[in-house]
C-alpha positions in Angstrom: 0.0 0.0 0.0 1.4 3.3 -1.0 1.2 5.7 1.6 0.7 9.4 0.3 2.8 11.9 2.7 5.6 14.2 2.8 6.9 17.1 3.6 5.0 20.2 1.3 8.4 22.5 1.1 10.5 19.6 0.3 8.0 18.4 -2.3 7.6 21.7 -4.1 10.7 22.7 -4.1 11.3 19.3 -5.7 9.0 19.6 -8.3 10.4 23.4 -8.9 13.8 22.1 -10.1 11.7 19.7 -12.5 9.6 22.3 -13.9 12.6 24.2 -14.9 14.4 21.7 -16.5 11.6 20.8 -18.3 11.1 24.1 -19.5 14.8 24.2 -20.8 13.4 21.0 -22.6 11.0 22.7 -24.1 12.9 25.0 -25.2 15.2 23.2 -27.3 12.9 20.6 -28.7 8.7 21.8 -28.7 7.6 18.1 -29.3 8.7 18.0 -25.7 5.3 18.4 -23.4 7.2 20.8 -20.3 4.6 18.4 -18.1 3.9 15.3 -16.9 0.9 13.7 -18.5 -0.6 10.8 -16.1 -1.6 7.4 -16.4 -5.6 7.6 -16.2 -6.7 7.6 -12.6 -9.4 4.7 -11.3 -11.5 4.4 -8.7 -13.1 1.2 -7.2 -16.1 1.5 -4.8 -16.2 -2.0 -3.3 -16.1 -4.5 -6.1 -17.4 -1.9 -8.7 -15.2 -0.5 -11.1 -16.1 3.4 -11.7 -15.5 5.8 -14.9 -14.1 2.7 -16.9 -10.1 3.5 -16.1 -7.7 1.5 -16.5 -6.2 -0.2 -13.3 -2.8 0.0 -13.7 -0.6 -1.5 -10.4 -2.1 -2.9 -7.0 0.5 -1.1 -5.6 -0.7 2.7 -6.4 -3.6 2.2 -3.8 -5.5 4.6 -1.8 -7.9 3.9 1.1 -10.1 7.3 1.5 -13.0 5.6 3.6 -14.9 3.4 1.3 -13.5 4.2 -1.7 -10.1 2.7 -2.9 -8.3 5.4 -5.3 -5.7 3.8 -7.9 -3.8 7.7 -8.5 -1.4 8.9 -10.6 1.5 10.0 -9.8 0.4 13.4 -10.2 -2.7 13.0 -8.2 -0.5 11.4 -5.1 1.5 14.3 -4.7 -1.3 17.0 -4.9 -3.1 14.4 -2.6 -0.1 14.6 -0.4 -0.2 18.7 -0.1 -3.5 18.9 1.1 -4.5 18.1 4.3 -7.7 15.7 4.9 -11.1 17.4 4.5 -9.7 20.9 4.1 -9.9 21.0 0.3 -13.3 23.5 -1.0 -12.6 24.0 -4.5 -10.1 24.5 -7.6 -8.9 27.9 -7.7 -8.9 28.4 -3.8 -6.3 28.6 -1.3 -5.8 25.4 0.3 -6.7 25.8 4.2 -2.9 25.3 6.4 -0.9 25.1 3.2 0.6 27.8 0.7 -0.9 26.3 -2.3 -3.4 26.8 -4.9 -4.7 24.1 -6.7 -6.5 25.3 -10.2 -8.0 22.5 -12.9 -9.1 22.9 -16.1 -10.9 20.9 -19.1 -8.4 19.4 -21.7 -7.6 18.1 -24.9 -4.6 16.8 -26.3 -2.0 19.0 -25.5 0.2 19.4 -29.8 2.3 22.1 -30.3 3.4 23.0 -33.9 6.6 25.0 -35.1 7.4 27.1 -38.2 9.1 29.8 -39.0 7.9 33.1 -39.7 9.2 36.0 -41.3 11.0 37.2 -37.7 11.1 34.7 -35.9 10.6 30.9 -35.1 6.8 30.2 -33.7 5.8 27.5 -31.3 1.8 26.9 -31.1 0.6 25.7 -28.6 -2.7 23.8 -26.8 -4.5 26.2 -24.1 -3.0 24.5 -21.1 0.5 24.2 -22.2 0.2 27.3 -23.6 -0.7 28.6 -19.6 2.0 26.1 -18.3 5.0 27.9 -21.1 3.8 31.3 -20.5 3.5 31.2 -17.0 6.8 29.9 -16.6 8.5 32.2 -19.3 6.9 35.7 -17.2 8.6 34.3 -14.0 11.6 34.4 -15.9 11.4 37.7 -17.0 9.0 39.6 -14.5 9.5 37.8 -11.8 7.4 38.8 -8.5 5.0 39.9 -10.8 4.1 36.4 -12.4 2.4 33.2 -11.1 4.9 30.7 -9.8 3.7 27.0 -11.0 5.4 24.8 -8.7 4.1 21.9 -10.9 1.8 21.1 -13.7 0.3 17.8 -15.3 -2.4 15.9 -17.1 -4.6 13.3 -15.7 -7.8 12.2 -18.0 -9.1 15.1 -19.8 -7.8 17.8 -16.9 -4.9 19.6 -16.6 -3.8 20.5 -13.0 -1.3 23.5 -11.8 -0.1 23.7 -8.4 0.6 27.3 -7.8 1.9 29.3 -4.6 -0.8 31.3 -3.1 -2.3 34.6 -4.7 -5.5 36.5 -3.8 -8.3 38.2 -7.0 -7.2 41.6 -7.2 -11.1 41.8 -6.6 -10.4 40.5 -3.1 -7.5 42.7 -2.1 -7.4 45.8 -0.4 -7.3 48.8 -3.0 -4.6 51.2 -3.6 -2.9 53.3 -6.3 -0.1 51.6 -6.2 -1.4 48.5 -7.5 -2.0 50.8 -10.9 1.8 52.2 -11.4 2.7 48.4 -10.9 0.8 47.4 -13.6 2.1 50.3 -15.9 5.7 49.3 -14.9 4.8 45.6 -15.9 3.2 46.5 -19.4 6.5 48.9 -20.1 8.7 45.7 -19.8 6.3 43.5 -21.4 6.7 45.7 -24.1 10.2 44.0 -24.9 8.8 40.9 -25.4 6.2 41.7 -27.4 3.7 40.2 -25.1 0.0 39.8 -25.8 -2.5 39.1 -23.1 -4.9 37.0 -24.1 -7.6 37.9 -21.4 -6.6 41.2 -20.3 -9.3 41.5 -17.5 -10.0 42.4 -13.8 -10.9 39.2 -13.5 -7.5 38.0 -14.3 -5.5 39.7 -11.9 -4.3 38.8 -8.2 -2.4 39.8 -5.9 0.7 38.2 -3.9 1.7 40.3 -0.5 1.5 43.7 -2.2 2.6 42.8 -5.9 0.1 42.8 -8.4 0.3 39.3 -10.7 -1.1 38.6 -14.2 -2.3 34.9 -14.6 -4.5 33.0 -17.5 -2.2 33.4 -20.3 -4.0 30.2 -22.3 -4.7 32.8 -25.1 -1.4 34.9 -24.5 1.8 35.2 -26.7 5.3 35.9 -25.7 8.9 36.9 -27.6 11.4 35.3 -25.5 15.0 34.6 -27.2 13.9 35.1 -30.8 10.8 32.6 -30.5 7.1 33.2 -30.1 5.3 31.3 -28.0 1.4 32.0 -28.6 -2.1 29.8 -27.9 -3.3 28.0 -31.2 -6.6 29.2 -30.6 -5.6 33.0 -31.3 -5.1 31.6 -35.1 -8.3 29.3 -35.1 -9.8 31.9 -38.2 -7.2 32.8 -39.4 -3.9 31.4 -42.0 -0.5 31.7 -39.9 0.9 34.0 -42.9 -1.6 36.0 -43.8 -4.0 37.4 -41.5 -6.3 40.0 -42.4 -5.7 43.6 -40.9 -9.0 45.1 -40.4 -7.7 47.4 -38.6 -7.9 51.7 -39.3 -4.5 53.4 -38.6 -4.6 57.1 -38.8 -1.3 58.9 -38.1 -0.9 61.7 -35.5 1.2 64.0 -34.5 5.0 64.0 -35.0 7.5 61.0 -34.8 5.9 57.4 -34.6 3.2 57.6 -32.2 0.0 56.2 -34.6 -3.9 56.1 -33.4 -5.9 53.6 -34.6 -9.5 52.2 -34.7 -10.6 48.9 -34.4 -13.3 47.5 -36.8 -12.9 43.8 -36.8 -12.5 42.3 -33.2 -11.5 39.3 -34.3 -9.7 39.9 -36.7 -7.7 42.2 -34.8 -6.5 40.0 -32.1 -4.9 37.5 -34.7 -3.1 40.4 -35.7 -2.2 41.3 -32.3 -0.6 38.4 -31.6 0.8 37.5 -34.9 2.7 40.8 -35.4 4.7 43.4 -33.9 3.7 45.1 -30.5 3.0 48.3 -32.1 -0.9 47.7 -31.2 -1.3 44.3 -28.6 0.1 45.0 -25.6 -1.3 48.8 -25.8 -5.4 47.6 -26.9 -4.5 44.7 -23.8 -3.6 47.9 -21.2 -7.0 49.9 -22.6 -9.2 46.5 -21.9 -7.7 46.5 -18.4 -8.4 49.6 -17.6 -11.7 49.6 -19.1 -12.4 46.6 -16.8 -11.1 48.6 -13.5 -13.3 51.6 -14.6 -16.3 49.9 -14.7 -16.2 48.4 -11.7 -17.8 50.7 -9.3 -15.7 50.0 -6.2 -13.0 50.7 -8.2 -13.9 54.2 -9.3 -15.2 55.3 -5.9 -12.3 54.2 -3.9 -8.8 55.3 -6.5 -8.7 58.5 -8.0 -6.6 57.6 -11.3 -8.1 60.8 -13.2 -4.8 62.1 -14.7 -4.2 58.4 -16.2 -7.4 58.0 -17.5 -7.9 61.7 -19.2 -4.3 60.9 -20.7 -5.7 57.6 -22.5 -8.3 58.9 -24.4 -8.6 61.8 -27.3 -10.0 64.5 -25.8 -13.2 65.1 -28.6 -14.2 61.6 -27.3 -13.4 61.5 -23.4 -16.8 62.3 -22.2 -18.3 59.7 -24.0 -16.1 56.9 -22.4 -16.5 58.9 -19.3 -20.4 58.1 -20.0 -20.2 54.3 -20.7 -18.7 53.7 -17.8 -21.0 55.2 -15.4 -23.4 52.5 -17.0 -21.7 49.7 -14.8 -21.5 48.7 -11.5 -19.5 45.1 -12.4 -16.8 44.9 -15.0 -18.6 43.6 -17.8 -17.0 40.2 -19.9 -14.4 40.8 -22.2 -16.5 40.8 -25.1 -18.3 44.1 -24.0 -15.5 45.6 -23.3 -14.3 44.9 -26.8 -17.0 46.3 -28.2 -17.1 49.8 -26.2 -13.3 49.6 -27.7 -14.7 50.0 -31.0 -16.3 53.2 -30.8 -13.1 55.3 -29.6 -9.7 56.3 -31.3 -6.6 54.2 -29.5 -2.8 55.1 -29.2 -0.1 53.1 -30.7 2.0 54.4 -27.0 -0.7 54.8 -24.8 1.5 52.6 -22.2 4.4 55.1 -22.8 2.3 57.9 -22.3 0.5 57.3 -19.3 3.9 55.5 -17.6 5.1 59.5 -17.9 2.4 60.4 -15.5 2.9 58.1 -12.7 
């Protein structure tokens, strides 16, 4: 009988090292899943075999009550983090532990390489794409991004184990949370990073450091290879997407506005090209999402940054659709109210001047 125990520190930082290798792995070869995928777990209630899995070795047994579990590997040691009846749900903290525990739905995790006409592209499945992302952004923005201690597959889920963060939602609000996100979008700038789900929603909070996480639909530029979510080409042929997009120059230099008239279309251009327009039409959904969010306005006066985003023949009108919400709405609303206003090409630039 294979008893599940350990000590959590130890285990983690176990799995830590193994995570980063298999990163490096990655890296070099992209046919190279940077995770674990698990035998299928079963579970046998008496003499009755349940959800049809296949038993693999007597020896992976565990007794919970009635129920004998034949686990994964995987499923052992997140088994072995969390002490007994103090689980609630995926996504949560983990009572008496410093873990988080998040699941999601699967499919077969394929990536696919070519090259492109800068660089050398690596597609990838949702949750690998998470899994890559999240451990590329620790590498380059450190306390600002998620740290995955470990990451498999077992039947069609795909489980992180993650160090503890709190929604943004949650937290306690103050200004400063806003000139760390500023600071983070400058330096995501190199890398031409594209969040795929720039929301409210998608941002927590570790001590006093604000933290981006869901990067399933996210791209990165890290070494002279992309790393992007295969669903951000689903419409679209990897050479030649369509730019329906309206560029209107302004000013002096290289600063461009631009309108957006396609949504979709748009964000396979985002994350197929340069980060003249991503990671700036990413920062104006953020903000969009803090804005409309009542709490939010009442409580942090970020008037200077907020006049300085928006043309000023068209800030009252934004200043009007906002007062229509109490809740930030889904990311598909907020792409639409995008569509009605004029956007900067160095909106992040501009606004990181006034902080």
């Amino acid at each position: 009988m294979m008893q599940i125990s350990g000590d959590r520190e130890a285990i983690i930082t176990h799995y830590d090292r193994i995570n980063r290798k298999a990163l490096e792995l990655f890296k070099r070869n992209s046919l190279c899943i940077p995770f674990e995928r698990s035998e299928l777990c079963s579970s046998i209630f008496f003499d009755r075999l349940f959800d049809n899995h296949t038993l693999r070795d007597l020896n992976d047994r565990v007794i919970d009550g009635a129920k004998v579990y034949f686990s994964c590997k995987g499923c052992q040691m997140t088994k072995s983090l969390i002490p007994y009846g103090e689980f609630q749900e995926f996504g949560e903290t983990v009572e008496y532990t410093r873990i988080i525990v998040w699941r999601s739905k699967v499919v077969e995790q394929v990536t696919n390489e070519c090259d492109t006409k800068n660089d050398r592209l690596i597609v990838m499945k949702p949750f690998t794409t998470d899994v890559v992302i999240g451990w590329l952004l620790e590498k380059v923005i450190h306390e600002s991004a998620l740290t995955t201690y470990y990451a498999y597959i077992c039947s069609d889920h795909g489980y992180k184990i993650t160090e503890v963060v709190i929604p943004f939602t949650h937290s306690e609000l103050t200004k400063e949370y806003i000139t760390q996100i500023i600071k983070i979008f400058k330096k995501l700038k190199r890398y031409r990073f594209s969040w795929g789900s720039p929301h409210v929603k998608n941002l927590y909070i570790r001590g006093s450091k604000v933290v981006l996480v869901n990067h399933s639909k996210s791209t990165i530029t890290v070494d002279g290879v992309k790393y992007a979510g295969q669903q951000s080409y689903l419409h679209c042929p990897l050479n030649n997407p369509s730019r329906k997009i309206n560029l209107m120059r302004i000013g002096h230099g290289n600063e461009l506005s631009f309108r957006v008239l396609d949504v979709e279309s748009f964000k396979i251009v985002k994350t197929l090209n340069d980060d003249s327009f991503g990671l700036q039409y990413d920062f104006y959904s953020l903000m969009i999402s803090l804005m409309t969010w009542k709490v939010f306005r009442d409580n942090i006066n970020i008037d200077t940054i907020w006049k300085g985003m928006w043309k000023k023949s068209e800030f009252d009108h934004i200043a009007r659709l906002i007062q229509d919400h109490v809740e930030p709405p889904p990311e598909e609303v907020i792409d639409c109210i995008l569509t009605k206003f004029t956007l900067s090409t160095a909106v992040i630039e501009n606004v990181s001047r006034l902080i």
